[in-house]
C-alpha positions as a printed Julia matrix, in Angstrom:
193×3 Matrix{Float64}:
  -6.38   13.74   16.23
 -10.12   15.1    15.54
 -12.02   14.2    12.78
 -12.22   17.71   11.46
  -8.33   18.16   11.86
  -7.47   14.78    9.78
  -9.86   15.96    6.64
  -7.72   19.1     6.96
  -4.95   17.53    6.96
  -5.69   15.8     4.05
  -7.0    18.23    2.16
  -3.79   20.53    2.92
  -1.64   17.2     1.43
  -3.71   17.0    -1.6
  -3.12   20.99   -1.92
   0.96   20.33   -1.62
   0.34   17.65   -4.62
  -0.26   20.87   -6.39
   3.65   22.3    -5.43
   5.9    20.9    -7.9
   9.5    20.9    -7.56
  10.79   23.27  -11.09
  13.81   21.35  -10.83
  13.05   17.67  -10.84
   9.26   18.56  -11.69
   7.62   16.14   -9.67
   5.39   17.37   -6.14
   6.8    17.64   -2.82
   4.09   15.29   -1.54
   5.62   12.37   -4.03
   9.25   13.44   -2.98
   8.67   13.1     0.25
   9.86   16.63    1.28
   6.47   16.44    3.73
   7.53   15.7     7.2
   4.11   16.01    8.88
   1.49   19.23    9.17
   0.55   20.49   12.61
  -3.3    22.21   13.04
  -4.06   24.09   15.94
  -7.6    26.5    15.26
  -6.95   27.73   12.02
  -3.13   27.84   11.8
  -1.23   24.76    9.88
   2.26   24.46   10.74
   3.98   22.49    7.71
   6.81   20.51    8.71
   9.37   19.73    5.34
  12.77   18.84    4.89
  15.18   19.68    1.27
  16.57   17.32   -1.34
  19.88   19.13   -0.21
  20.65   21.51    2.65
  21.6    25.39    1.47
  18.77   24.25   -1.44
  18.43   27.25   -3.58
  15.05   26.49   -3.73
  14.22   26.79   -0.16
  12.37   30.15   -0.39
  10.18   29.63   -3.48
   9.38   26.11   -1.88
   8.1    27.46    0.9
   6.13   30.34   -0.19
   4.09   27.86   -2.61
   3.64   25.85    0.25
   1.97   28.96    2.41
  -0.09   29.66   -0.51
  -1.54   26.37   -1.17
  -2.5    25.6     2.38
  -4.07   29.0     2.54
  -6.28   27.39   -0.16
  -7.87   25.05    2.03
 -10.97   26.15    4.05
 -10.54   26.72    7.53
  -6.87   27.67    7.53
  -6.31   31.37    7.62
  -2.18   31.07    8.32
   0.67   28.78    7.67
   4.48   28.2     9.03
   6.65   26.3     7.12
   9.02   24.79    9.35
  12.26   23.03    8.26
  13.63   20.03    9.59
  16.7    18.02    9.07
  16.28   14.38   10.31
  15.61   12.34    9.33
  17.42   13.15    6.54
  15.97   12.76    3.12
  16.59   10.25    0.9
  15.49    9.08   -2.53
  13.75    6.01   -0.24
  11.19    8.49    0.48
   9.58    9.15   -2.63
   6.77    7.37   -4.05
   6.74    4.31   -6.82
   5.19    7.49   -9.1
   8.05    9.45   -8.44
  11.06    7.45   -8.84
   9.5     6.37  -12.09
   8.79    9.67  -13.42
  12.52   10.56  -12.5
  13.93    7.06  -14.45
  14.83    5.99  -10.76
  13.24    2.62  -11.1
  13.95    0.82  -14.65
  11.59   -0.78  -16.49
  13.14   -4.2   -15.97
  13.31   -4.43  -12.22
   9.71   -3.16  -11.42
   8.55   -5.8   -13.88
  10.77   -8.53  -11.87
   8.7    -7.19   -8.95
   5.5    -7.57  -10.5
   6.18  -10.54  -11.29
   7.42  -11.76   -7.58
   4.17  -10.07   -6.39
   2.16  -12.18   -9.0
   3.93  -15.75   -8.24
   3.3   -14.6    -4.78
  -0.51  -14.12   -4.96
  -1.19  -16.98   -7.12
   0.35  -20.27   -5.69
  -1.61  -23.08   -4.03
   0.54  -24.94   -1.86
  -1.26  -28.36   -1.44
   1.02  -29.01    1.84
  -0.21  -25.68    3.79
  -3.11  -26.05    6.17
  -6.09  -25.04    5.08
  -6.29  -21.92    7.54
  -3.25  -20.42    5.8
  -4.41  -20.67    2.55
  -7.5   -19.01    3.97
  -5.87  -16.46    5.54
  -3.92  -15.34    2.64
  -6.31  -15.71   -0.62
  -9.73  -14.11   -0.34
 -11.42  -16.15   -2.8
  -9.88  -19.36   -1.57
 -13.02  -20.52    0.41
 -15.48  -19.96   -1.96
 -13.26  -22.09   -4.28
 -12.95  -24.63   -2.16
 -17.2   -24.8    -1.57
 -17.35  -24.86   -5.09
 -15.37  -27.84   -5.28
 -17.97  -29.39   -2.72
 -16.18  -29.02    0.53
 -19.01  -27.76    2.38
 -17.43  -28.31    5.52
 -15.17  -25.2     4.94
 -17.89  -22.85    5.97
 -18.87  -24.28    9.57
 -18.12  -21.89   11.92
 -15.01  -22.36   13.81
 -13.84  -25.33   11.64
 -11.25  -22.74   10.22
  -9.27  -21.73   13.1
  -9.61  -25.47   14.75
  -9.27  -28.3    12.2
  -8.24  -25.87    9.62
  -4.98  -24.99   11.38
  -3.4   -28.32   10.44
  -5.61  -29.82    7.43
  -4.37  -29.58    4.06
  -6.21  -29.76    0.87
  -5.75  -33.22   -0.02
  -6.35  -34.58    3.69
  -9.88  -32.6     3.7
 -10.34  -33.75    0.44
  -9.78  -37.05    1.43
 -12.25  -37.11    4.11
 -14.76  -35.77    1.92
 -14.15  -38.3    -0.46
 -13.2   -35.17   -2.97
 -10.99  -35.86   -6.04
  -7.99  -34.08   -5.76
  -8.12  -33.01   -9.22
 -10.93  -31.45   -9.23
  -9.6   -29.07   -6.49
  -6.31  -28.28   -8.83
  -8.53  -28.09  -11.5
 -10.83  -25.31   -9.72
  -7.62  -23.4    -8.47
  -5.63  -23.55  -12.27
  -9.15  -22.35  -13.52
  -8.89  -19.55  -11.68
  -5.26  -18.41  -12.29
  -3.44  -20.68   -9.64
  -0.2   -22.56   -9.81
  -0.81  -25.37   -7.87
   1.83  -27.01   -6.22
   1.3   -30.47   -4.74
């Protein structure tokens, strides 16, 4: 797809944010009615599914829709087309919609936040280095701060890196371990040896 037809694209999907469902009042973007919008010249076709076939809302839906893409500059018609599969289901709304419709409760998005954050923030002193690279952004800076200098030769990453681990590097750069536990629970890692 063009350049030209993706920014229209978005910019017709940021004009659907602006349909709102009077029943559940949330948009159809967030629901996840939005199937996918065709351009060709200046004609958007608007493909879009229901919560529930024979929706009694089908009509008003769609002439909102027509009228908010007609908003966007450089589209001078619009088809709403509906389609069936896949079907919908409440998986296809957003995070912002299921909470604004009391689909998610409070206590299982904070267990996820909470998986996400355990996640994110554990050192695992028996990974190789490279891993630990690979999945914390910050983790090589920390570990230059802690005077492994070695860390930022080129190549030494993806070679030794693959099967070092923190305390073997440390070992052969006569490192105390502590001090790299200390840098990590400094900044907000659980460190696991």
């Amino acid at each position: 797809m063009k350049k030209e037809k993706i920014e229209l694209v978005d910019q017709i999907m940021t004009a659907l944010q602006k349909v709102i469902d009077p029943e559940l009042q949330v948009d159809i973007v967030n629901l996840g009615l939005i199937y996918g919008i065709d351009i060709e010249g200046t004609k958007a076709t608007v493909k879009m599914t229901l919560t529930i076939s024979g929706c009694p809302l089908s009509t008003y839906l769609q002439d909102h829709i027509k009228q908010a893409v007609l908003t966007v500059n450089g589209i001078d018609s619009c088809q709403v087309r509906l389609v069936w599969y896949p079907v919908w289901s409440p998986e296809r709304m957003t995070e912002a919609a299921k909470k604004q419709l009391g689909i998610l409760d409070d206590q299982s998005e904070k267990d996820e936040i909470e998986k996400t954050e355990e996640k994110q923030k554990i050192i695992d002193f028996s990974v190789p280095i490279k891993k630990l690279a690979d999945e914390y952004p910050d983790f090589i800076q920390i570990m230059y701060d802690c005077g492994f200098t070695r860390i930022k030769i080129p190549g030494l990453l993806s070679t030794v890196g693959r099967v070092m681990t923190i305390p073997l590097g440390a070992q052969a750069m006569k490192i105390d371990l502590n001090k790299i536990k200390q840098a990590f629970e400094e900044k907000g890692y659980k460190v696991i040896e």
